[in-house]
C-alpha positions as CSV (number, residue, x, y, z in Angstrom):
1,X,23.7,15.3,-23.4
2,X,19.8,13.8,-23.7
3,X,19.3,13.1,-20.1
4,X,18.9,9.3,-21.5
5,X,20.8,6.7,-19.8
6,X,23.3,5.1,-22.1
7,X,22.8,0.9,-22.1
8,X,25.0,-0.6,-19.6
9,X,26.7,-3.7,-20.4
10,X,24.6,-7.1,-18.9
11,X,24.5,-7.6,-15.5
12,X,23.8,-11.1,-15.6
13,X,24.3,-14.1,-18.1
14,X,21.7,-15.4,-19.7
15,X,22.9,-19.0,-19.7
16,X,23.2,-18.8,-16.0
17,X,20.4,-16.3,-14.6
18,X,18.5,-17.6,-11.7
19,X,15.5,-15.5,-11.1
20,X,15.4,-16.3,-6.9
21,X,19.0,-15.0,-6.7
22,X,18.9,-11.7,-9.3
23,X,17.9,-8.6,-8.2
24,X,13.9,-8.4,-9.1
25,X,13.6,-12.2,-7.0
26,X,15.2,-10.6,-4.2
27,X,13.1,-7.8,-4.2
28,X,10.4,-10.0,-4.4
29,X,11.0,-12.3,-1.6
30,X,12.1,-9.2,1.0
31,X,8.9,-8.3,-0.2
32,X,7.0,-11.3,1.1
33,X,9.2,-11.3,4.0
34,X,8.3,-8.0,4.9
35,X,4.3,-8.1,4.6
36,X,4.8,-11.8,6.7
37,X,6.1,-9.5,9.4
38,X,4.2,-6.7,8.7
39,X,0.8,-9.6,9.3
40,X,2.5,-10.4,12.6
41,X,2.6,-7.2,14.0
42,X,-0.6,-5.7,13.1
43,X,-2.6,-9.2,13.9
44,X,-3.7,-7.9,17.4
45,X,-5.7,-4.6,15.3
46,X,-7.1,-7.2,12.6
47,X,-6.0,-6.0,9.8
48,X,-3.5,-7.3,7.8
49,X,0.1,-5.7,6.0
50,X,-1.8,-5.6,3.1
51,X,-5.1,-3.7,4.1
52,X,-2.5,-1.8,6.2
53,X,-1.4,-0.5,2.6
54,X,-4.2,0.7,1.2
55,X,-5.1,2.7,4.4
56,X,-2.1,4.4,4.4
57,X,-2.8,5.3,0.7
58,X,-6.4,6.8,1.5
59,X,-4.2,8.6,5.0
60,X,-2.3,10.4,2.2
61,X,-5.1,11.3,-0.1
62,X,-5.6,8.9,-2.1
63,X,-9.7,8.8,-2.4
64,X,-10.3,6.6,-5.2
65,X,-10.7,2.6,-5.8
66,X,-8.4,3.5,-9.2
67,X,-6.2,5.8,-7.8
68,X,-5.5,2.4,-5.2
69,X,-5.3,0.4,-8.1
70,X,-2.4,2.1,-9.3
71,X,-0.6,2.9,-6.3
72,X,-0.5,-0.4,-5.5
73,X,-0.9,-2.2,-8.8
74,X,-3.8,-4.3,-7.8
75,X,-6.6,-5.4,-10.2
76,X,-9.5,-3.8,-9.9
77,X,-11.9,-6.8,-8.8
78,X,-9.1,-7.7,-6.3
79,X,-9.6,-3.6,-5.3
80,X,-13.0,-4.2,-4.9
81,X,-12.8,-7.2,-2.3
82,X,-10.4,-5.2,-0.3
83,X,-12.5,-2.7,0.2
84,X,-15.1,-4.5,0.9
85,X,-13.5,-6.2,3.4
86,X,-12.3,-2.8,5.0
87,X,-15.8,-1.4,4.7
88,X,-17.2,-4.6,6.8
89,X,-14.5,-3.8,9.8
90,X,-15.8,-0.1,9.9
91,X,-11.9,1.1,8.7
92,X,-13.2,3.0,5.6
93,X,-16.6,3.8,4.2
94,X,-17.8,4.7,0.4
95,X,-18.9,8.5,0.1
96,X,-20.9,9.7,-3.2
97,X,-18.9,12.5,-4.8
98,X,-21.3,15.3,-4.3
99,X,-20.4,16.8,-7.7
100,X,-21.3,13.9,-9.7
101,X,-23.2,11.2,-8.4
102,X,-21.5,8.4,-10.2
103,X,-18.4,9.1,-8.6
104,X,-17.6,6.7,-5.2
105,X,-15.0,8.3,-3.1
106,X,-12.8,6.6,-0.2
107,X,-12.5,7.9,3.0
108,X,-10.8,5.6,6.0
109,X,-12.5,6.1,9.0
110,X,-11.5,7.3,12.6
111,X,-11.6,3.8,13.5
112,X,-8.6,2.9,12.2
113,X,-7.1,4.4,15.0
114,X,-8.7,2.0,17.8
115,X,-6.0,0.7,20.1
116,X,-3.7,3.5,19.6
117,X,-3.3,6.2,22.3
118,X,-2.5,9.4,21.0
119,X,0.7,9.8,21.4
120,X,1.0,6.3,19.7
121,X,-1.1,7.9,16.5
122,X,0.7,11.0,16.4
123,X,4.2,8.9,16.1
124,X,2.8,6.4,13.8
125,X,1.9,9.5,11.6
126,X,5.3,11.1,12.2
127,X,6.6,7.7,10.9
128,X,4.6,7.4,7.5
129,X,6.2,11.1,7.1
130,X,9.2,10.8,7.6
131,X,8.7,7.3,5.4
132,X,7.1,9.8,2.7
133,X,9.9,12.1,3.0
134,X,12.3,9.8,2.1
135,X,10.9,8.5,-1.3
């Protein structure tokens, strides 16, 4: 046995597929769903389900604009204006790397904490564990 998955017979017919109702349209559109929600809920901190995302990244130690890029398969110029836009609201701030100078490192800042009490900030981070621990 290689360990190789063995083709499975088509799921769907080509003469009939309709990309909203397989599997990857789905996926898209609870995606959208979701980060709609997601916007909704986190409106009252200003940020949106999308910033939200790369903040969690750089909360779990991801510290560089590529290293985002590929977590969240964004372009890099589209990286760029994200982060810019997260540096103007104070939530994360560029730091040289102090081993080579032409490195730019991420780190979110403390501020992305405002409005939460504590014992809302240490669930939250229980939550993104246990979210972590499941993937």
């Amino acid at each position: 046995m290689t360990g190789i998955a063995e083709p499975k017979t088509e799921i769907y017919d080509p003469k009939t597929f309709d990309p909203k109702t397989g599997i990857g349209g789905l996926v898209a559109r609870v995606r959208v769903k979701l980060f709609e929600a997601l916007d909704e809920e986190l409106a009252p901190f200003d940020i949106t389900a999308a910033q939200y995302v790369i903040l969690v990244n750089l909360a779990t130690g991801v510290d560089s604009a590529s290293g985002l890029c590929k977590g969240v398969s964004y372009d890099p110029g589209a990286m760029t204006r994200m982060i810019d836009r997260l540096e103007r609201k104070g939530l994360v701030r560029r730091v040289r790397s102090p081993e080579d100078r032409r490195v730019v490192n991420l780190a979110a800042t403390n501020r992305r904490l405002r409005g939460f009490t504590k014992a809302e900030a240490q669930q939250l981070e229980r939550l993104l564990q246990r979210m972590l621990a499941n993937d």
